[in-house]
Residue, then its C-alpha position, 0 to 999 in steps of 0.5 A: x856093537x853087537x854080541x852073538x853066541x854059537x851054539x857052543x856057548x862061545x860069546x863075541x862081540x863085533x861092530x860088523x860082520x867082517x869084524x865077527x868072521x875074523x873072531x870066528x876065524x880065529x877061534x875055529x879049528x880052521x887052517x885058513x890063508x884069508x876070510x874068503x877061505x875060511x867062509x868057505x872052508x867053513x861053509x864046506x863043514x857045515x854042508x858036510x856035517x850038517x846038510x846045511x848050505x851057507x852062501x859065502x859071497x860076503x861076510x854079510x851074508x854068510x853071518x846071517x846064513x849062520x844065524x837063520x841055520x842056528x850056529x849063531x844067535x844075536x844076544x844083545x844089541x847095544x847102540x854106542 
C-alpha cells in the first residue's frame, strides 16, 4: 500500500493506481461517468489552470504525471 498527499493536504491510501483514481474521483469537485472521464476532465483543469500537461492513456501514467508536476506526493510506502 502506498499513502499519497495533494497539494491540499488530503491523504489516501491506495494498492494501485487504478484504486487512487477511483479516490480522487470521488473526492474532486468532478462530474464524471467513468475513470477515463474524470483523468481527463481532470487533465483538461490542470492544462487550464495551471499549463500543465497530464497524459491519461492509463491510470499508471496519468498518477505519475500528477506526482512529477507536484499534485501528488508519495508519503509513505508500507510492504504488506
Amino acid at each position: 500500500m502506498t499513502i499519497y498527499v495533494t497539494r491540499q493536504g488530503t491523504k489516501f491510501n491506495a494498492d494501485s493506481a487504478t484504486e487512487l483514481v477511483e479516490q480522487l474521483q470521488h473526492q474532486e469537485s468532478i462530474s464524471s461517468n467513468s475513470l477515463q472521464d474524470f483523468m481527463n476532465q481532470m487533465a483538461k483543469r490542470c492544462q487550464t489552470e495551471d499549463g500543465v500537461a497530464i497524459r491519461t492513456l492509463d491510470p499508471e501514467i496519468f498518477i505519475a504525471d500528477l506526482i512529477q508536476n507536484d499534485y501528488l506526493s508519495v508519503i509513505d510506502v508500507i510492504d504488506g
